[in-house]
Structure formats: C-alpha cells, structure tokens
mmCIF file as Biopython writes it, N, C-alpha, C and O atoms, coordinates in Angstrom:
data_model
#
loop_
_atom_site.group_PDB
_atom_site.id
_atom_site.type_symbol
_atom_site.label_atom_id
_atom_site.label_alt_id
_atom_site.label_comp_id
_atom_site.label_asym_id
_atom_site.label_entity_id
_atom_site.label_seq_id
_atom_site.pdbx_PDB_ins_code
_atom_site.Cartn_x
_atom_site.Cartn_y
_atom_site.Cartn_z
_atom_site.occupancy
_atom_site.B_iso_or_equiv
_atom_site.auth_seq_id
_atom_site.auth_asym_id
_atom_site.pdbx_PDB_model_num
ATOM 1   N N  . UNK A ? 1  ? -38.538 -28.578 4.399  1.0 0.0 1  A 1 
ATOM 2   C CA . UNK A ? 1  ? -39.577 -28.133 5.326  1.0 0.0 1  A 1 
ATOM 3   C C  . UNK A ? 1  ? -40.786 -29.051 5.182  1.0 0.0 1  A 1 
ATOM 4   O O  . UNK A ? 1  ? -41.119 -29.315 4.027  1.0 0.0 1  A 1 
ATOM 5   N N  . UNK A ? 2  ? -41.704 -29.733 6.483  1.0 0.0 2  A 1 
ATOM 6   C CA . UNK A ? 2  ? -42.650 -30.402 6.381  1.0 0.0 2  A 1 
ATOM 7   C C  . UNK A ? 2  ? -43.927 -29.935 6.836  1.0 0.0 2  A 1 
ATOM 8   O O  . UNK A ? 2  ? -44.009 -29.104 7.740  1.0 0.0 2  A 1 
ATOM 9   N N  . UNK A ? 3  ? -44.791 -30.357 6.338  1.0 0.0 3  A 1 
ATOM 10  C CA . UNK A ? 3  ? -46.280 -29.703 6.766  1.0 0.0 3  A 1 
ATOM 11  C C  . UNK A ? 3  ? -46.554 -29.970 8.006  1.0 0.0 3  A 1 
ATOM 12  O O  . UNK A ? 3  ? -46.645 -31.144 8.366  1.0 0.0 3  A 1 
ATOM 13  N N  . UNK A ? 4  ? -46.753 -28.830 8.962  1.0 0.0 4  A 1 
ATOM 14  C CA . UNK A ? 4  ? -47.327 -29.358 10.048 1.0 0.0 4  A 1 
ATOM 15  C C  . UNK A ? 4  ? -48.649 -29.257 10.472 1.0 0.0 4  A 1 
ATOM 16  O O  . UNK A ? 4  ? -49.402 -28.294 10.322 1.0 0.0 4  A 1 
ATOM 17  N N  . UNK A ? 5  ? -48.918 -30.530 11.119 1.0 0.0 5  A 1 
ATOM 18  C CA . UNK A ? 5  ? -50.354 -30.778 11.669 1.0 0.0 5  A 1 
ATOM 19  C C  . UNK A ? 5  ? -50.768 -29.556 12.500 1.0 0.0 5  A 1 
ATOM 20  O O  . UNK A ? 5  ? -50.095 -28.948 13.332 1.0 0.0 5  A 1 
ATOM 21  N N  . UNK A ? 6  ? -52.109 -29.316 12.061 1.0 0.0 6  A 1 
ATOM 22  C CA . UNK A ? 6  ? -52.213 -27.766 12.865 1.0 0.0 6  A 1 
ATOM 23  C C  . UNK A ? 6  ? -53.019 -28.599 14.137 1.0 0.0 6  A 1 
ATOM 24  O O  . UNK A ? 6  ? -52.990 -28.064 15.245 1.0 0.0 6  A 1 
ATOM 25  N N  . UNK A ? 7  ? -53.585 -29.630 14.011 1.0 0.0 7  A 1 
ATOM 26  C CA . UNK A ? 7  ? -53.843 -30.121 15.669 1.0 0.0 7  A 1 
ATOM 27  C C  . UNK A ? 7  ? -52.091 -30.580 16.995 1.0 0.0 7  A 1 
ATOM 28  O O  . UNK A ? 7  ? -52.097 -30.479 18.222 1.0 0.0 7  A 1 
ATOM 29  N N  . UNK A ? 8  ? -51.084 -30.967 16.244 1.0 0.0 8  A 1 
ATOM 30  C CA . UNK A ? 8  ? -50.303 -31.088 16.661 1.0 0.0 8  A 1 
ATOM 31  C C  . UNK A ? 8  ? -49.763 -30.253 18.074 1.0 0.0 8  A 1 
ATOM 32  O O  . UNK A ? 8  ? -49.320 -29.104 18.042 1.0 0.0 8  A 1 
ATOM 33  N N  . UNK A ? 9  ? -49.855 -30.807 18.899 1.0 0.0 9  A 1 
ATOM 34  C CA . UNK A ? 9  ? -50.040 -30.348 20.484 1.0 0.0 9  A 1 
ATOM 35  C C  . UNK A ? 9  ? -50.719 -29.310 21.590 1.0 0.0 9  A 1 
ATOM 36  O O  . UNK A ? 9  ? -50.378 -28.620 22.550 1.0 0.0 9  A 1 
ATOM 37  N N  . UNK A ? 10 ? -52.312 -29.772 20.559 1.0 0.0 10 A 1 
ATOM 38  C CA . UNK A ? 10 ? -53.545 -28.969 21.172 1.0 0.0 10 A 1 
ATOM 39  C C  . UNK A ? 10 ? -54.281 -29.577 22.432 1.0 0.0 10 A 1 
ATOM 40  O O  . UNK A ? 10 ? -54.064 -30.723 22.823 1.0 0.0 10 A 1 
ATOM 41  N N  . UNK A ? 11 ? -54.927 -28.944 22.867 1.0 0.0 11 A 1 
ATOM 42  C CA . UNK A ? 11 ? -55.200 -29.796 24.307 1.0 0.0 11 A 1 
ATOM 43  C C  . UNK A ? 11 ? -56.724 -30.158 23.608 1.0 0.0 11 A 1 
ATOM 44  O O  . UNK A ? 11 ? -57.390 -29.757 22.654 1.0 0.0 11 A 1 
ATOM 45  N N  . UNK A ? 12 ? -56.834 -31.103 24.620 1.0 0.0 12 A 1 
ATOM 46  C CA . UNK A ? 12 ? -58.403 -31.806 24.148 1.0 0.0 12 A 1 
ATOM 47  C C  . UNK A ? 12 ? -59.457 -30.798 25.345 1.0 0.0 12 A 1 
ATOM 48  O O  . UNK A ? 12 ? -59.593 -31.277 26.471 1.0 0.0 12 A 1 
ATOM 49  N N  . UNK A ? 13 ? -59.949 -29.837 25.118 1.0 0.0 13 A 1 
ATOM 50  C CA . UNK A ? 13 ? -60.615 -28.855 25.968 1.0 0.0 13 A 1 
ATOM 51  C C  . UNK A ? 13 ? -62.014 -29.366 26.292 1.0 0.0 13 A 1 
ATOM 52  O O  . UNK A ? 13 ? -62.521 -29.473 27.408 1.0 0.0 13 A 1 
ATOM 53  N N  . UNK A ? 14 ? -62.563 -29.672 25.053 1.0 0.0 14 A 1 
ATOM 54  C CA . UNK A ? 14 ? -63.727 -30.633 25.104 1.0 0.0 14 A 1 
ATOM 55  C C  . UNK A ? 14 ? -64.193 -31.521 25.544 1.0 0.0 14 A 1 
ATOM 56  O O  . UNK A ? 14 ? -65.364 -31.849 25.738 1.0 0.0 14 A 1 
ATOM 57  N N  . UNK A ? 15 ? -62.623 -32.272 25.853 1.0 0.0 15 A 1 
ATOM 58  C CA . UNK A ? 15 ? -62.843 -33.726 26.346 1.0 0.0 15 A 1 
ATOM 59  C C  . UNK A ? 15 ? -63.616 -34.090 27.592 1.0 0.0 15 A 1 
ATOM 60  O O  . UNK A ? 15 ? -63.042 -33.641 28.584 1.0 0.0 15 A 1 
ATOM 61  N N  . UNK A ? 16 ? -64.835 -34.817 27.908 1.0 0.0 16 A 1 
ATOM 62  C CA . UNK A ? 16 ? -65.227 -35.553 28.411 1.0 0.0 16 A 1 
ATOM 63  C C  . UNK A ? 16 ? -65.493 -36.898 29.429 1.0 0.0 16 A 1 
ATOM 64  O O  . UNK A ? 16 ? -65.011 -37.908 28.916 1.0 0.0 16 A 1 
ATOM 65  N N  . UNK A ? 17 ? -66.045 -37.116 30.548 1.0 0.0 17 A 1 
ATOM 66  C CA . UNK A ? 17 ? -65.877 -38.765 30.752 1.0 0.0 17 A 1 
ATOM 67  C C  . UNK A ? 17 ? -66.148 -39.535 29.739 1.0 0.0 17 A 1 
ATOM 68  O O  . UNK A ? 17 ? -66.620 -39.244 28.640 1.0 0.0 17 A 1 
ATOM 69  N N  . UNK A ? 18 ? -65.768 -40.702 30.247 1.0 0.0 18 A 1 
ATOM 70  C CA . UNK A ? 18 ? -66.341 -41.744 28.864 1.0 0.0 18 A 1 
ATOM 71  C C  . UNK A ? 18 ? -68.020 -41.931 30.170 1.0 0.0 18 A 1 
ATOM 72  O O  . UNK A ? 18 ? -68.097 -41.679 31.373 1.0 0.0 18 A 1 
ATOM 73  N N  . UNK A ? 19 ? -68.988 -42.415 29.269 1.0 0.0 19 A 1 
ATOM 74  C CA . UNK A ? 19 ? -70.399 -42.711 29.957 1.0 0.0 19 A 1 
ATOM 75  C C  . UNK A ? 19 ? -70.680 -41.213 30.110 1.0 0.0 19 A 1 
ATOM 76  O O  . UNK A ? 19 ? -71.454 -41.170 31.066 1.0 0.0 19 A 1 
ATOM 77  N N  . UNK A ? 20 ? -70.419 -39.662 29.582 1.0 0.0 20 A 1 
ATOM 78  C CA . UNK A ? 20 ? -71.385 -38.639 29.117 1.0 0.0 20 A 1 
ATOM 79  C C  . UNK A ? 20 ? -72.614 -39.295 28.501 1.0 0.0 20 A 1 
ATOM 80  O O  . UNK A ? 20 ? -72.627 -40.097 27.566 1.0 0.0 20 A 1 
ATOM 81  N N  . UNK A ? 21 ? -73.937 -38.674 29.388 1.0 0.0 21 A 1 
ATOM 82  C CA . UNK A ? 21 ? -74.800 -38.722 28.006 1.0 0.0 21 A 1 
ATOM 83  C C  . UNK A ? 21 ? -74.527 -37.462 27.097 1.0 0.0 21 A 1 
ATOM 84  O O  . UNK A ? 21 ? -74.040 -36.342 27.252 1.0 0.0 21 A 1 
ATOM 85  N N  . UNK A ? 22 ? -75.186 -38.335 25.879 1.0 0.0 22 A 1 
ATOM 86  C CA . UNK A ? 22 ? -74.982 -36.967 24.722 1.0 0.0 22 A 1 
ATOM 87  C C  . UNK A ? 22 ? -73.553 -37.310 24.079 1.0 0.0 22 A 1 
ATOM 88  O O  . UNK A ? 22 ? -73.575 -36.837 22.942 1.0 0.0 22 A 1 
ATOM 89  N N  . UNK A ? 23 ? -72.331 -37.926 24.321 1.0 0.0 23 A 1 
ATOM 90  C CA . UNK A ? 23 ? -71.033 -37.342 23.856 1.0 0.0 23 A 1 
ATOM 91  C C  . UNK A ? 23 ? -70.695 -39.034 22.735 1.0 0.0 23 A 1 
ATOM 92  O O  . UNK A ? 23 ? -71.275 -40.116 22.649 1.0 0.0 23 A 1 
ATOM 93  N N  . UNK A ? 24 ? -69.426 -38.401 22.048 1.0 0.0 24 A 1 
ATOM 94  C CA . UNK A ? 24 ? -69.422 -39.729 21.030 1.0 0.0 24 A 1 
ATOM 95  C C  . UNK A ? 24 ? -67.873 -39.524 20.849 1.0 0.0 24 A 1 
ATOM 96  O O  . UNK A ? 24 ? -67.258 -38.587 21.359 1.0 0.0 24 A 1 
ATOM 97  N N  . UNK A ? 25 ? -67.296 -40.531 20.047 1.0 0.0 25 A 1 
ATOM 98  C CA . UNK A ? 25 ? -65.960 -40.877 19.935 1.0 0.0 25 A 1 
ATOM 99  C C  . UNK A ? 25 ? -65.551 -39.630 19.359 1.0 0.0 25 A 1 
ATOM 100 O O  . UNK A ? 25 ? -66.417 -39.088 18.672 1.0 0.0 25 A 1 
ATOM 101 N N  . UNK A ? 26 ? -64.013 -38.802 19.504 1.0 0.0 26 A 1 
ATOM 102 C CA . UNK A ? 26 ? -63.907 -37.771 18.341 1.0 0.0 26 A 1 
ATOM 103 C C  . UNK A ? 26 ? -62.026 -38.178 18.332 1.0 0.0 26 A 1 
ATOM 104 O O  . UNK A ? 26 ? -61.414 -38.812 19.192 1.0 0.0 26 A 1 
ATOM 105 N N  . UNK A ? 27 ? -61.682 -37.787 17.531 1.0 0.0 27 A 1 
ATOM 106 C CA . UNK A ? 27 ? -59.879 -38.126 17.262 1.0 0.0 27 A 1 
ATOM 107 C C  . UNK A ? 27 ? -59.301 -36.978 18.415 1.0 0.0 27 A 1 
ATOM 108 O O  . UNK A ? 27 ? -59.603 -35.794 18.563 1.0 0.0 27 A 1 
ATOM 109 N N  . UNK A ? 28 ? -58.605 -37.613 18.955 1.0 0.0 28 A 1 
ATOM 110 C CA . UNK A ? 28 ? -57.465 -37.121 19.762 1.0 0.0 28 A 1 
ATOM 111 C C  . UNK A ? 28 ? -56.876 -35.639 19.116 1.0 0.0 28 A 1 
ATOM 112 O O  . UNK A ? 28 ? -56.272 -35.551 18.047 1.0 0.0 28 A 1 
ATOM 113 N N  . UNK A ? 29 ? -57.141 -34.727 19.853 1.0 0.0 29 A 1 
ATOM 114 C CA . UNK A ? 29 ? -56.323 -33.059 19.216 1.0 0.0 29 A 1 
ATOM 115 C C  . UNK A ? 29 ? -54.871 -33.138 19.432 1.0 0.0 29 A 1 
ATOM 116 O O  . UNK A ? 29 ? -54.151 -32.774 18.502 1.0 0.0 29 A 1 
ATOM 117 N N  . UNK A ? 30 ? -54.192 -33.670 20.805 1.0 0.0 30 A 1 
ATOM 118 C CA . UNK A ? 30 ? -53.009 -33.467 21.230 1.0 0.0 30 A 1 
ATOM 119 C C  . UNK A ? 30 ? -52.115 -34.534 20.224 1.0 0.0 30 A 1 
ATOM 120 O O  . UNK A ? 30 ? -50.895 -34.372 20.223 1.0 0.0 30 A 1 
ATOM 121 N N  . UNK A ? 31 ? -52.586 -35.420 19.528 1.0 0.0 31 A 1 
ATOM 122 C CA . UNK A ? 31 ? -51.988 -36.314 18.970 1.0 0.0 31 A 1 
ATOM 123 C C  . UNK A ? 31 ? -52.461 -36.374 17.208 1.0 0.0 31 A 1 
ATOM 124 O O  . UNK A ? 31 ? -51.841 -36.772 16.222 1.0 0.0 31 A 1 
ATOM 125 N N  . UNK A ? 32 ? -53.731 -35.830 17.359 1.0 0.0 32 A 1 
ATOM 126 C CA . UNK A ? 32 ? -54.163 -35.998 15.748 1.0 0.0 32 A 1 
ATOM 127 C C  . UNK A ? 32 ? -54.637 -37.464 15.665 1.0 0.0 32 A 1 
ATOM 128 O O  . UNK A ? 32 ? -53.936 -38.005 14.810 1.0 0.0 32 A 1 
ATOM 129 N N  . UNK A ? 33 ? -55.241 -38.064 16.016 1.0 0.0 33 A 1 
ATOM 130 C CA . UNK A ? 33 ? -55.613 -39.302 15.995 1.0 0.0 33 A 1 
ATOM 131 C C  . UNK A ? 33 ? -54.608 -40.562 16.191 1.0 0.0 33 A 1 
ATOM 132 O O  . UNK A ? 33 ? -54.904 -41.737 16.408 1.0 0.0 33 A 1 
ATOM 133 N N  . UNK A ? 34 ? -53.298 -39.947 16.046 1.0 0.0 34 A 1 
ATOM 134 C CA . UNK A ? 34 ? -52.349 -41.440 16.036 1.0 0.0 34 A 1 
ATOM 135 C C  . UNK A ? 34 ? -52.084 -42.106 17.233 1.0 0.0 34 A 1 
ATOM 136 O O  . UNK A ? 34 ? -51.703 -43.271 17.349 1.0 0.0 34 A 1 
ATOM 137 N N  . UNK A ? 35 ? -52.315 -41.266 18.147 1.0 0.0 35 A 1 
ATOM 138 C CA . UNK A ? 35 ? -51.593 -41.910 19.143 1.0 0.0 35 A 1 
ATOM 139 C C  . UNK A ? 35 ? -49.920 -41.668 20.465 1.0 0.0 35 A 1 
ATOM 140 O O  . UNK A ? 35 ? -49.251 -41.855 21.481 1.0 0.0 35 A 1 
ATOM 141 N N  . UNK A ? 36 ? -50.191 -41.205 19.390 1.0 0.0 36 A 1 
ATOM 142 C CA . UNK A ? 36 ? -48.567 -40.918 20.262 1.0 0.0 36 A 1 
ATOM 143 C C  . UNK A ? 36 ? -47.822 -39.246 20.013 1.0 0.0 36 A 1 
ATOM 144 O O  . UNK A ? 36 ? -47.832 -38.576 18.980 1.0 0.0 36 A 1 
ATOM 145 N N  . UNK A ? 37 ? -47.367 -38.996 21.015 1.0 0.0 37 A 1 
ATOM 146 C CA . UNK A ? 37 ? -46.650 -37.429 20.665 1.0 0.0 37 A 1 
ATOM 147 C C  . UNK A ? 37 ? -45.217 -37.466 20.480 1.0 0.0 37 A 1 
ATOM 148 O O  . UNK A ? 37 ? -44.820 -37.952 21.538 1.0 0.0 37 A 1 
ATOM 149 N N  . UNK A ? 38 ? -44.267 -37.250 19.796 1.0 0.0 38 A 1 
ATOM 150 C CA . UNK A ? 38 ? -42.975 -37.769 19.935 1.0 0.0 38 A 1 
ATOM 151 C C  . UNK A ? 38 ? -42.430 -38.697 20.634 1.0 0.0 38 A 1 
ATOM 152 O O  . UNK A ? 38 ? -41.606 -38.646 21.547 1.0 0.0 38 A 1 
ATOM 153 N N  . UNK A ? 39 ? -43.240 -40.008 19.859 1.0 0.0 39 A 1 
ATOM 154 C CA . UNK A ? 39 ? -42.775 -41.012 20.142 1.0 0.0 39 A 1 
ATOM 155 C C  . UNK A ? 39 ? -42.897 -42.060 21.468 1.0 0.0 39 A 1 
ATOM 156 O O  . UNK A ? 39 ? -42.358 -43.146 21.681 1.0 0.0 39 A 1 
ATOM 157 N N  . UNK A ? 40 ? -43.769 -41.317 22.196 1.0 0.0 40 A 1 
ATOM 158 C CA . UNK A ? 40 ? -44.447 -41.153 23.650 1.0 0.0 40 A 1 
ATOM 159 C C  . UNK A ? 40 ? -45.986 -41.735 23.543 1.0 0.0 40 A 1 
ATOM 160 O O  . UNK A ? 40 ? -46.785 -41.218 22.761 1.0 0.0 40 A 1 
ATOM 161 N N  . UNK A ? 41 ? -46.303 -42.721 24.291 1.0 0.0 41 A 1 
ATOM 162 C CA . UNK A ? 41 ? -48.184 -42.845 24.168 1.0 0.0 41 A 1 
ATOM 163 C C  . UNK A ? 41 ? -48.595 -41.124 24.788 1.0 0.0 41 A 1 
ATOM 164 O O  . UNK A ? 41 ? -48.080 -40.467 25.693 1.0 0.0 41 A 1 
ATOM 165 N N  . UNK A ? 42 ? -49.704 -40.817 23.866 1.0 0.0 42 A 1 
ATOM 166 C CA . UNK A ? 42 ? -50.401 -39.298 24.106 1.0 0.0 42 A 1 
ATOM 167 C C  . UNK A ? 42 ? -51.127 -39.263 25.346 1.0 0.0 42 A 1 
ATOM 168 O O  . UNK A ? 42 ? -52.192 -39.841 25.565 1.0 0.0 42 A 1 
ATOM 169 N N  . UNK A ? 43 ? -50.304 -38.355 26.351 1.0 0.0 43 A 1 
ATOM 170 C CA . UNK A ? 43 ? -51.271 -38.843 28.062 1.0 0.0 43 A 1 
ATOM 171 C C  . UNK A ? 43 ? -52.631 -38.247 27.337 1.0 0.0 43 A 1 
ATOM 172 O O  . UNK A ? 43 ? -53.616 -38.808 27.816 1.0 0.0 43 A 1 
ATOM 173 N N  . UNK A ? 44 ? -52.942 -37.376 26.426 1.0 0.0 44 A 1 
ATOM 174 C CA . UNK A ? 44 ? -54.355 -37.021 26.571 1.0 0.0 44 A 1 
ATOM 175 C C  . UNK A ? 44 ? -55.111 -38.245 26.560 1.0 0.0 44 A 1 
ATOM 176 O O  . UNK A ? 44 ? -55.820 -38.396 27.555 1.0 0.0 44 A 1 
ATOM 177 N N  . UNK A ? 45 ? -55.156 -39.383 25.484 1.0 0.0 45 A 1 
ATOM 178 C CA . UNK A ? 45 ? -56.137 -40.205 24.896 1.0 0.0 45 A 1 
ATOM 179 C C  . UNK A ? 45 ? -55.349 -41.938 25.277 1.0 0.0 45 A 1 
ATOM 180 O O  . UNK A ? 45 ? -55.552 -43.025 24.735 1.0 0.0 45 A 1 
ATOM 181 N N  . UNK A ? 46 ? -54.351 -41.518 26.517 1.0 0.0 46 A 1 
ATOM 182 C CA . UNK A ? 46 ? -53.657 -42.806 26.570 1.0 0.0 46 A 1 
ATOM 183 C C  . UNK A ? 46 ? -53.026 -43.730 25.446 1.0 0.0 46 A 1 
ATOM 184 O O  . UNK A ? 46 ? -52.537 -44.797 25.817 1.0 0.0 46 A 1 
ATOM 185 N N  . UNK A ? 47 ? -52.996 -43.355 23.916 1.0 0.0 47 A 1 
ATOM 186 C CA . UNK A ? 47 ? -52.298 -43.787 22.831 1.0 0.0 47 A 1 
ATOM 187 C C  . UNK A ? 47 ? -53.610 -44.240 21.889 1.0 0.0 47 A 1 
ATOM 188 O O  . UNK A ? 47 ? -53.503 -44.811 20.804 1.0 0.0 47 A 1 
ATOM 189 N N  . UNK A ? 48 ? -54.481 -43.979 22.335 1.0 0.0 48 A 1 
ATOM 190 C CA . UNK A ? 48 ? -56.145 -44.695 21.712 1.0 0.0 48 A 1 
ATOM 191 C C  . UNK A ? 48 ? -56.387 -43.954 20.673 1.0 0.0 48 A 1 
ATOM 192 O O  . UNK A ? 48 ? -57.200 -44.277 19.806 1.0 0.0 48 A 1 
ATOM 193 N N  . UNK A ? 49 ? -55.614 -42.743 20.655 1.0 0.0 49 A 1 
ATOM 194 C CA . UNK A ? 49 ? -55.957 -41.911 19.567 1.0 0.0 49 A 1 
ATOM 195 C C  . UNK A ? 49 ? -57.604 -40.819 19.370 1.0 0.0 49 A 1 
ATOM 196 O O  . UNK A ? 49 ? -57.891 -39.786 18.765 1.0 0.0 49 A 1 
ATOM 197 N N  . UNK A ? 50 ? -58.279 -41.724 20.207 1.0 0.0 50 A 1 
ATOM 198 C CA . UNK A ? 50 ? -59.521 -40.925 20.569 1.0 0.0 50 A 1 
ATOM 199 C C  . UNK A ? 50 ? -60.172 -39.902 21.705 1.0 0.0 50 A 1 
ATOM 200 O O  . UNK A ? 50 ? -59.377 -39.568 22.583 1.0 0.0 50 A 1 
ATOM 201 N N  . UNK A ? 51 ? -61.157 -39.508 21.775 1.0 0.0 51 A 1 
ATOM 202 C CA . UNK A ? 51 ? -61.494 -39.045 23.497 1.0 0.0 51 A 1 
ATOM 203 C C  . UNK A ? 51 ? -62.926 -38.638 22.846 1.0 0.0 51 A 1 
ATOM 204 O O  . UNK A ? 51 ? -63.444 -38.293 21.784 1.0 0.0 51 A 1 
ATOM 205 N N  . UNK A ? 52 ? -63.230 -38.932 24.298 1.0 0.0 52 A 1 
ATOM 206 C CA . UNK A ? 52 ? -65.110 -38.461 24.364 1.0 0.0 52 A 1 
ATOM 207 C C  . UNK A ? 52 ? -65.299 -37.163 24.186 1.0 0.0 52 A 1 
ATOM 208 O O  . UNK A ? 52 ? -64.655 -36.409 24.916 1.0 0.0 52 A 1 
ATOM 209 N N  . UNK A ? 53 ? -66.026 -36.706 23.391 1.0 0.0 53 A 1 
ATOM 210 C CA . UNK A ? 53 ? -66.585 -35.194 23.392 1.0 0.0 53 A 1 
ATOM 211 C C  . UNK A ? 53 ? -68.250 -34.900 23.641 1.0 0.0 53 A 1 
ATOM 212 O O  . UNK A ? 53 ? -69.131 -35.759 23.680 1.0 0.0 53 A 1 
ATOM 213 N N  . UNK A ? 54 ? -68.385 -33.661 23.773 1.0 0.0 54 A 1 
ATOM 214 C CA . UNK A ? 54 ? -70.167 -33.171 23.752 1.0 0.0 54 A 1 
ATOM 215 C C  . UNK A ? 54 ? -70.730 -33.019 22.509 1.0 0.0 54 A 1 
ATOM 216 O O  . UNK A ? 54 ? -70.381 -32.252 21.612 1.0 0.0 54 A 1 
ATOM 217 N N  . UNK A ? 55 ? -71.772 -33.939 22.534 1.0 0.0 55 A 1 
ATOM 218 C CA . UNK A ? 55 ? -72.817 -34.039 20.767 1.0 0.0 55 A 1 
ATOM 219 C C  . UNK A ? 55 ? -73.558 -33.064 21.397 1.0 0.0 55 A 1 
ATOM 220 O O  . UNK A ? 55 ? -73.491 -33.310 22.601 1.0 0.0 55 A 1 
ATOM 221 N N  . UNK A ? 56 ? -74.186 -32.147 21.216 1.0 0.0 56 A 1 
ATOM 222 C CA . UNK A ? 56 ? -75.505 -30.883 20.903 1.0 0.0 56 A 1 
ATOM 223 C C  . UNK A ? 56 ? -75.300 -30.381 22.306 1.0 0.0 56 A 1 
ATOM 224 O O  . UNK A ? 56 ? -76.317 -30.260 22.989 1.0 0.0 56 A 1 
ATOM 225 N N  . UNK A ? 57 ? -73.952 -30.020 22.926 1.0 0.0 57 A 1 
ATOM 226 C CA . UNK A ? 57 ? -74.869 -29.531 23.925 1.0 0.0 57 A 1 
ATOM 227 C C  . UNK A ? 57 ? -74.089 -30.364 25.328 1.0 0.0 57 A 1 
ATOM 228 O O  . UNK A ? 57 ? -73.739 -29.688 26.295 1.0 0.0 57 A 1 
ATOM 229 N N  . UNK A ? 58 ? -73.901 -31.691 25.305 1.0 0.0 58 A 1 
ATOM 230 C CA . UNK A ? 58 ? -73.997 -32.465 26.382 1.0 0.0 58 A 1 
ATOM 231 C C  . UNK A ? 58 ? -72.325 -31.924 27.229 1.0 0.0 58 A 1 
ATOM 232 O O  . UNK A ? 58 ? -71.447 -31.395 26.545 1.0 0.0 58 A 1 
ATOM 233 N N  . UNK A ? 59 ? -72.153 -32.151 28.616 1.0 0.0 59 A 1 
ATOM 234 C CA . UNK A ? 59 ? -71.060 -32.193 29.505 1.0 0.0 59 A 1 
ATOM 235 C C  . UNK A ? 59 ? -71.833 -31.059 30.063 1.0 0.0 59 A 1 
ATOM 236 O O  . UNK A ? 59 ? -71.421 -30.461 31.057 1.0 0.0 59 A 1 
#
C-alpha cells in the first residue's frame, strides 16, 4: 500500500488569470506540483505544475 497525495485530483478552485493584481505563483492542486496526472500533462496548470492564486483578498 502507498501513501497517497491528499492534493491528488483536487481542482484548483482558487485559480486565477495570470496578470491578477494581488495573486502569486502557488503549486498545482490537481497535480501536486509535478505536472502531470497519470501520465498525462495536468489540463489544470498545462504540465507547469503551477497556477495563479489570490494573495489577501485579490480575484
């Protein structure tokens, strides 16, 4: 039995345009930062592993 990622196929709810004011880089939820979901680039973050979120407030 292996540990599973508890972000492992969460949606990015937070996520953002890129050019938010207020928002900053945060790791990809649907992927956990890597990139990819079984083996697939992650449509959330396009395989970048990242996505824009809201700093204090912003979206």
């Amino acid at each position: 039995m292996t540990a599973q990622d508890p972000n492992d196929g969460a949606k990015n709810t937070d996520a953002v345009p890129e050019g938010t004011p207020n928002s900053g880089e945060n790791s990809c939820r649907a992927c956990g930062g890597r990139g990819q979901v079984d083996g697939k680039t992650c449509p959330e973050c396009d395989g970048s592993g990242k996505v824009m979120t809201p700093v204090g407030g912003a979206g």
